[in-house]
C-alpha positions as CSV (number, residue, x, y, z in Angstrom):
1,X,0.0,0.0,0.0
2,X,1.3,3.5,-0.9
3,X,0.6,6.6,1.1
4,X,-1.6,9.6,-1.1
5,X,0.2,12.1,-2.5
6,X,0.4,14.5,0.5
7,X,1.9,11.5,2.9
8,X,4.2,10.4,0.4
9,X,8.3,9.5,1.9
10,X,11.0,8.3,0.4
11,X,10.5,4.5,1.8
12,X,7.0,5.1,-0.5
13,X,9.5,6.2,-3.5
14,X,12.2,3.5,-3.2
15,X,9.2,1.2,-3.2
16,X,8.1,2.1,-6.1
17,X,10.8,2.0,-8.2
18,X,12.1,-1.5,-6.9
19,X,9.0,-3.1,-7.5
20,X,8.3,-1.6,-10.9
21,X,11.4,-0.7,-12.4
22,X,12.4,3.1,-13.6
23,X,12.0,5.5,-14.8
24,X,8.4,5.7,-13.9
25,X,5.4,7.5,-14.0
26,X,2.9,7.7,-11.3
27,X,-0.6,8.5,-11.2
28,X,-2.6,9.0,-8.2
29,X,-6.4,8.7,-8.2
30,X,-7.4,10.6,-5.4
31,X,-5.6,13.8,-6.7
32,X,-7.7,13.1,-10.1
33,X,-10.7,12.6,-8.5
34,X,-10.0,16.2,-5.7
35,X,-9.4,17.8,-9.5
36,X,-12.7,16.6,-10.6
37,X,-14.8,17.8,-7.6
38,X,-13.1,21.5,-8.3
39,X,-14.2,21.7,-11.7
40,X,-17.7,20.3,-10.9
41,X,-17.8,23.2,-8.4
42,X,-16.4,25.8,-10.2
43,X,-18.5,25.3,-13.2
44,X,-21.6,24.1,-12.2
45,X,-24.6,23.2,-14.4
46,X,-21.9,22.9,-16.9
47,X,-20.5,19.2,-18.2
48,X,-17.2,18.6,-17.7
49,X,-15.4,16.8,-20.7
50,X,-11.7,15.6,-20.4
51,X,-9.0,16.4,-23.1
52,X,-7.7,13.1,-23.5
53,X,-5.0,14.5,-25.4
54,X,-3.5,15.5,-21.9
55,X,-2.7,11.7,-20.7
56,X,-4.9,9.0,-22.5
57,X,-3.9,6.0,-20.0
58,X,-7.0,3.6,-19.8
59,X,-7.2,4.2,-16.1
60,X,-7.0,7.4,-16.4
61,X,-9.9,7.7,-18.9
62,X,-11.6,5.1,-17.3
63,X,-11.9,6.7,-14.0
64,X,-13.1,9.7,-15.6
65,X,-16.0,8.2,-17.2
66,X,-17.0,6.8,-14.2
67,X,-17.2,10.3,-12.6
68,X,-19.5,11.0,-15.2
69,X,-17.0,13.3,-17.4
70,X,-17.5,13.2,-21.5
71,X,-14.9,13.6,-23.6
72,X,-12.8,15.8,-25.7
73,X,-10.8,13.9,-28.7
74,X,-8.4,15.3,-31.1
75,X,-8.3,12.2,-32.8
76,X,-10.9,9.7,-34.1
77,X,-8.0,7.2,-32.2
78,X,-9.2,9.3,-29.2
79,X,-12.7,8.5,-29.8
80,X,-12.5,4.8,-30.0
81,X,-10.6,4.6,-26.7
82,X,-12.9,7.5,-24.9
83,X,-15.9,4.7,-26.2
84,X,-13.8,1.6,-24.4
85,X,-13.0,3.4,-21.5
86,X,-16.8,3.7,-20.8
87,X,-17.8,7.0,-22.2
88,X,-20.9,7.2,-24.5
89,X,-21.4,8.2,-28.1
90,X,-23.2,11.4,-26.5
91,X,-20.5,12.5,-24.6
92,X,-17.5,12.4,-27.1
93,X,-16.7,15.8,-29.4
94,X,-13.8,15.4,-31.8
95,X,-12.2,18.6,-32.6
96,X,-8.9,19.1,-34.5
97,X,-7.6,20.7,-37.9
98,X,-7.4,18.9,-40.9
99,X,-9.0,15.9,-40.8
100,X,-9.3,13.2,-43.4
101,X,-12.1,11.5,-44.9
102,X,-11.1,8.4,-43.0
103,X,-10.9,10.5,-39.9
104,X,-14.5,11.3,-40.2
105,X,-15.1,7.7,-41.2
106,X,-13.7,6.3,-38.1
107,X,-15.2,8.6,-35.8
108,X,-18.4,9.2,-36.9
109,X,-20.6,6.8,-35.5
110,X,-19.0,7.1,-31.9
111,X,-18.9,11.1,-31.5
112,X,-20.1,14.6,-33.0
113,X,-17.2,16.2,-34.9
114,X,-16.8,19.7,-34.9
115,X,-15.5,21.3,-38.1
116,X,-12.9,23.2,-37.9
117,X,-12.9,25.6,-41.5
118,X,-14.9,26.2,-44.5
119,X,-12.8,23.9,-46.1
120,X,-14.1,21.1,-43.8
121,X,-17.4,22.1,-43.8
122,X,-17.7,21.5,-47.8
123,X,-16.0,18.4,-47.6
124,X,-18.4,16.9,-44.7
125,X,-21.6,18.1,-46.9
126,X,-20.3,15.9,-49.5
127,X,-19.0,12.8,-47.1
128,X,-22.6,12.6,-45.1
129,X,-25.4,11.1,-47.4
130,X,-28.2,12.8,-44.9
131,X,-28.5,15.8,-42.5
132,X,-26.0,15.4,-40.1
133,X,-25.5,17.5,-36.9
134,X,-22.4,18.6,-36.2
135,X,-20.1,21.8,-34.5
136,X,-18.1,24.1,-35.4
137,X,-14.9,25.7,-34.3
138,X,-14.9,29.8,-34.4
139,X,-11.6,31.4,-33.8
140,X,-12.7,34.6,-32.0
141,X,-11.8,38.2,-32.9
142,X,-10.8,38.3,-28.8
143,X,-8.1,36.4,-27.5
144,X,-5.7,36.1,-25.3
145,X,-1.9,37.6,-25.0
146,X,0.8,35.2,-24.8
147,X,2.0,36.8,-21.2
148,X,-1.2,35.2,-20.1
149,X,-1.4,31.9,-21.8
150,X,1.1,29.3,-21.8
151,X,-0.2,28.5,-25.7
152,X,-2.0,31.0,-27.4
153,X,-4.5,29.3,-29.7
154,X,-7.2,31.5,-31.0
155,X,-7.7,35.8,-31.5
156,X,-5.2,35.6,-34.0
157,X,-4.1,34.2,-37.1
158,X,-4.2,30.3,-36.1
159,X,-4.8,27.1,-37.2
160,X,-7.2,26.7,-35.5
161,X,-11.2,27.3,-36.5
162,X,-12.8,29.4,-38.4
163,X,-12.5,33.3,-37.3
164,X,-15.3,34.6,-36.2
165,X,-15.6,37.6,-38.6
166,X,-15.6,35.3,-41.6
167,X,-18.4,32.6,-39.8
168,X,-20.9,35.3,-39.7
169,X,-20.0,36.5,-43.0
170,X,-20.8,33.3,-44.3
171,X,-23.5,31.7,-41.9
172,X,-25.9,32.1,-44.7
173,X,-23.9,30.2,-47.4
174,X,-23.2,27.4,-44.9
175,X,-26.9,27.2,-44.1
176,X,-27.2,26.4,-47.4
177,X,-25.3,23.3,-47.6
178,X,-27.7,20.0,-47.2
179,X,-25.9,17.1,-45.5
180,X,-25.1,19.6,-42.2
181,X,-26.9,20.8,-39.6
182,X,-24.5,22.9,-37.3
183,X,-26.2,22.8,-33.3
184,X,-23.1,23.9,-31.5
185,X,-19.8,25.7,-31.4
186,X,-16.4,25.2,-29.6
187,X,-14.3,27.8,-29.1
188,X,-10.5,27.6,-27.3
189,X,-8.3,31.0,-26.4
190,X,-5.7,28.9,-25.1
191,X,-4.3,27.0,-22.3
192,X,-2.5,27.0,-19.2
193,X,-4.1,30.4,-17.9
194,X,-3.2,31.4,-14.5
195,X,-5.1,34.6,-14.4
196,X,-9.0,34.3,-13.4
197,X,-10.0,37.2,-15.1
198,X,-8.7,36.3,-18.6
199,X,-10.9,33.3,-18.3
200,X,-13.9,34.7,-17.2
201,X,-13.4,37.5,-20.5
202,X,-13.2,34.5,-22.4
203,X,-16.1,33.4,-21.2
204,X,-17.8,36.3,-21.4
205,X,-17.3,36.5,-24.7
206,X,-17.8,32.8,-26.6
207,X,-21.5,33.4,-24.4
208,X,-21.3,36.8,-27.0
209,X,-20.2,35.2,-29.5
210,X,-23.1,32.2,-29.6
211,X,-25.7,35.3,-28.6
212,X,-24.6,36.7,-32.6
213,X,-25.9,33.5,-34.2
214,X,-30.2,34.0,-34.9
215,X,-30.3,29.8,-33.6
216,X,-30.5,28.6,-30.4
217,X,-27.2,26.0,-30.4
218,X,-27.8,23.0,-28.5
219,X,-24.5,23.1,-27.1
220,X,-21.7,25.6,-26.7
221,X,-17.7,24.3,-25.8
222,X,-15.8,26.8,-24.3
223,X,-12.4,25.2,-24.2
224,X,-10.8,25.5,-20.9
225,X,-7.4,27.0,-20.6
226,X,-7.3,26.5,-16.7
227,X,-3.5,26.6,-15.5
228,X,-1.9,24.6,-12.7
229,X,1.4,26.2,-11.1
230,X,4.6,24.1,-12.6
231,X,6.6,26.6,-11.2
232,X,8.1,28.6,-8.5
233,X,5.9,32.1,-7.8
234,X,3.0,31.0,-9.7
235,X,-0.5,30.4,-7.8
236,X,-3.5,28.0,-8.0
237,X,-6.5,29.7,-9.6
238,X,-8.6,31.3,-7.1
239,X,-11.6,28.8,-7.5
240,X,-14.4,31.1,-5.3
241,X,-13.3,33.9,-8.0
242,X,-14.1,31.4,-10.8
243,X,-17.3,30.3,-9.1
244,X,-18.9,33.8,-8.8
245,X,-17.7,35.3,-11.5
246,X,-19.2,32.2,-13.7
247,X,-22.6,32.4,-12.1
248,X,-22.6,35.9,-12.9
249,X,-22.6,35.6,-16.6
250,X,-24.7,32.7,-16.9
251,X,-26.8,34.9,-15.5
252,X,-26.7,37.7,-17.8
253,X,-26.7,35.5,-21.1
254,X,-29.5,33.3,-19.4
255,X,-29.0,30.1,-21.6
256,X,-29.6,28.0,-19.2
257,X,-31.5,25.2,-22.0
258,X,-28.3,25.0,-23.7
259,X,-25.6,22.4,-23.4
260,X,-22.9,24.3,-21.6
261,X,-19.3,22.2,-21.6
262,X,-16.1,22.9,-20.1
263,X,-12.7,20.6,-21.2
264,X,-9.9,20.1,-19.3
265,X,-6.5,17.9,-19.4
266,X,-4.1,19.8,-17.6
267,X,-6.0,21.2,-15.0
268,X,-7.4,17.2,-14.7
269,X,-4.3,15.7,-14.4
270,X,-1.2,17.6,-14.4
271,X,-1.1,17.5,-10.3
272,X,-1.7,13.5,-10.2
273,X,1.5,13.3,-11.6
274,X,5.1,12.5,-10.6
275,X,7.9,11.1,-12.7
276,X,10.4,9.4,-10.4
277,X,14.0,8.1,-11.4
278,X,17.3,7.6,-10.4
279,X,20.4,9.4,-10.6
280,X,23.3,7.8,-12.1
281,X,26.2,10.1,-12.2
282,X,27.0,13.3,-10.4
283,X,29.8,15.9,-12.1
284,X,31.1,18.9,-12.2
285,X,31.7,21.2,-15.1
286,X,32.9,25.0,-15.6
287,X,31.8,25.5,-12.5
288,X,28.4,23.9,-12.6
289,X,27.2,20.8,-11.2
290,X,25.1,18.3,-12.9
291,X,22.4,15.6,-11.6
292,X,22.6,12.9,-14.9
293,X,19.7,11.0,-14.7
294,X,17.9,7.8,-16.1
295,X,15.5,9.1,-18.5
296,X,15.6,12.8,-19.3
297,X,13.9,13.7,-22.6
298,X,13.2,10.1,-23.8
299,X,11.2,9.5,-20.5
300,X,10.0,13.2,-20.0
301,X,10.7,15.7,-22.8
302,X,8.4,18.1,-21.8
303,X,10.8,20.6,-19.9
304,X,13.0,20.2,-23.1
305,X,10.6,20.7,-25.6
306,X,8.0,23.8,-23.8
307,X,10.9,25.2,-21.6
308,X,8.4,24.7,-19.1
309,X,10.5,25.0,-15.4
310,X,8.8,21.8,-13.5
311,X,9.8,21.4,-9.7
312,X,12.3,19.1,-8.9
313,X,13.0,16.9,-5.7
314,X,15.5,14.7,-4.6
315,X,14.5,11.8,-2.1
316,X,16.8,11.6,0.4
317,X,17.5,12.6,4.4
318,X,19.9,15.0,3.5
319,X,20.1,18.3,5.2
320,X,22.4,20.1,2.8
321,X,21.2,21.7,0.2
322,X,22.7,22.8,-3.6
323,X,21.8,24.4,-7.1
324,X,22.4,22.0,-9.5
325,X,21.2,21.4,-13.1
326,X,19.6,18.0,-14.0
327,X,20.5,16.3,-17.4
328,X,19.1,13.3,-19.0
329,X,21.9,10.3,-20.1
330,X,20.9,11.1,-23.9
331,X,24.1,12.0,-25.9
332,X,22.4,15.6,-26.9
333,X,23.4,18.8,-25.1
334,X,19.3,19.6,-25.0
335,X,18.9,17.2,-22.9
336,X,17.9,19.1,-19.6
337,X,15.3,18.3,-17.5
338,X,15.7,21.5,-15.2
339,X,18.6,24.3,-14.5
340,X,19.7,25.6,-11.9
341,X,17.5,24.4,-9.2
342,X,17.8,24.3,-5.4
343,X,17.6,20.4,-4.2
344,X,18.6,18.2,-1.3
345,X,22.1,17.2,-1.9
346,X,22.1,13.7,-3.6
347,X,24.3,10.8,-4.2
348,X,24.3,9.0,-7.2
349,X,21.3,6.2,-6.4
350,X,19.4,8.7,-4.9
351,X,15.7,8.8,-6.4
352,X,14.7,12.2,-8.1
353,X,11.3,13.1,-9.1
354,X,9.8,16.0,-11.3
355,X,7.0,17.3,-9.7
356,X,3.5,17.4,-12.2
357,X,4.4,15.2,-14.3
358,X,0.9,13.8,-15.3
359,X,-0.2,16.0,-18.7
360,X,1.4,16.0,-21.8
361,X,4.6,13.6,-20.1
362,X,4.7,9.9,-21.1
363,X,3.0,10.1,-24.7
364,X,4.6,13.4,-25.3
365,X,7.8,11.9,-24.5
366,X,10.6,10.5,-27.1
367,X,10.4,6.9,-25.7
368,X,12.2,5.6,-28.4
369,X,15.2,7.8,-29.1
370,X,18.6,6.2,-28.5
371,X,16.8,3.4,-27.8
372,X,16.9,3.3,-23.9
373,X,14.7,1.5,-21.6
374,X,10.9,2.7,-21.5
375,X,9.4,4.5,-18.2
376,X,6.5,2.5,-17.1
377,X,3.1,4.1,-15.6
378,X,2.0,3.1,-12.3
379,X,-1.3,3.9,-11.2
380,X,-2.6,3.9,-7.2
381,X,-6.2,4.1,-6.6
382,X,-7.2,5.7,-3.5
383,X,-7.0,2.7,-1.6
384,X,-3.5,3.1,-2.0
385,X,-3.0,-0.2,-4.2
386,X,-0.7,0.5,-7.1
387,X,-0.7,-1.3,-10.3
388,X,1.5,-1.5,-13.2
389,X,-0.4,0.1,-16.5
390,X,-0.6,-2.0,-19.7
């Protein structure tokens, strides 16, 4: 039996990794399900849908469907295993750019797609032999600024959707087509958000943005974009803030007999969790010292690849502390997990874990490069009973 995330010693981590090998990923239930409860709160009268995109582990999923979450695919790959894990045809939207007939083919019958340009909706008037309902995906003339979003992914030139302007120029041309029936709209600023009133604008104005359309929609996505703090001097969103300020503009939109959905990966699972290894060498250099490690980018790239400044720990009973940098054993010089960080002073051996580890880590990570061992997920219910993930 492990101890939950707050209890956790280094007797829990040693554990771990002796039983299940490293470098390893762990996932705590009862963090996903205290992540769960926040958004229900937050947001309620809302549905919650999970981006599966975040971590797609069949536990993982699972569990959310069980809480009664939808979910959020960005591939019709997403869909099929949102379907296994327990979630129903009802409760799946599959939104990306640029899919493919077969795309559509393989998602169709187990979620409603959302179109995301003109382009697509042409081609989905021509793939569907009969009225269809589907969404669509509106990149809005108001975004967000890139000091207050970790990704900025709409109120600009993107990729993403169709901008807003051009929708409404053009609603009356895409009535026209026959095989589409459009009853909803997603729209996404951009994620990892840390500031409560950016969100609540952006709500503010996807509830304007649906009030422009002469149709009721049956449903209207409004992304998410909540932030966690990865690092040092950032802050937890202030969830009473959130609460209030949502109720407020439900209640000056007042569309309550509309489908109202919130997604969420990060904010879902990014606290549940922890990437644990060992260190293998310890060296000096120009003045620097270095932590190497088992598994740097090829078992967690994401500090590499978003520059993203995860906290680090070492589990030990030292009392000393010292800055050091910590390196992966890949034979590239961007192989750093984090610089210049303040940890207990280690021993080669000693187990090191980065801290919110539990969105965009294992299938974000180069796995196969160099051809090292792979990290293995562990996943502990809140019983405490880990479990090595398939």
């Amino acid at each position: 039996m492990i101890k939950i995330m707050e209890e956790w010693t280094l007797e829990d981590a040693i554990k771990l990794l002796d039983r299940f090998g490293y470098p390893a990923y762990i996932y705590e239930e009862q963090e996903i399900l205290r992540r769960i409860r926040l958004l229900k709160y937050i947001f309620d009268g809302f549905d919650i849908f999970y981006s599966l995109k975040a971590n797609p582990n069949k536990k993982i999923v699972s569990f959310m469907a069980q809480n009664g979450l939808g979910a959020d695919c960005a591939s019709p790959y997403e869909v099929l295993l949102a379907k296994e894990c327990g979630i129903s045809s009802g409760n799946i939207l599959y939104s990306s750019p640029g899919k493919t007939e077969m795309d559509i083919e393989i998602a169709a019958e187990d979620s409603l797609i959302v179109a995301d340009s003109l382009g697509e909706l042409q081609r989905m008037d021509i793939y569907f032999d009969r009225k269809t309902n589907i969404g669509v995906r509106i990149n809005p003339s108001k975004g967000v600024s890139s000091e207050k979003a970790f990704e900025v992914m709409g109120g600009e030139s993107s990729k993403f959707g169709i901008d807003e302007e051009l929708f409404f120029s053009k609603k009356s041309n895409i009535e026209k087509l026959k095989n589409i029936n459009i009853i909803g709209i997603h729209v996404y600023i951009g994620s990892g958000i840390l500031d409560e009133e950016v969100i609540l604008g952006n709500f503010e104005n996807i509830f304007r943005i649906a009030s422009r359309a002469d149709k009721k929609f049956d449903f209207i996505d409004f992304g998410g974009g909540l932030g966690i703090p990865y690092e040092e001097g950032q802050r937890e969103l202030d969830v009473e803030i959130l609460k209030k300020g949502i109720q407020k503009i439900r209640e000056k939109f007042k569309m309550d007999k509309t489908r109202l959905i919130v997604e969420s990966g990060r904010y879902l699972t990014a606290t549940c969790g922890r990437f644990l290894t060992r260190i293998t060498d310890i060296k000096e250099s120009a003045g620097k010292k270095y932590y190497i490690i088992y598994g740097g980018m090829n078992g967690f790239f994401r500090p590499a690849f978003t520059g993203t400044k995860h906290k680090v720990k070492v589990h030990n009973n030292s009392d000393k502390k010292e800055k050091i940098t910590v390196a992966g054993h890949l034979c590239t010089p961007i192989d750093i997990t984090a610089s210049e960080v303040q940890v207990n002073k280690a021993c080669v051996g000693d187990v090191i874990e980065v801290c919110d580890a539990g969105a965009y880590g294992y299938t974000m990570s180069l796995k196969e490069f160099i051809s090292h061992r792979q990290p293995v997920e562990i996943y502990i219910d809140q019983k405490g009973n880990a479990e090595k993930c398939s």
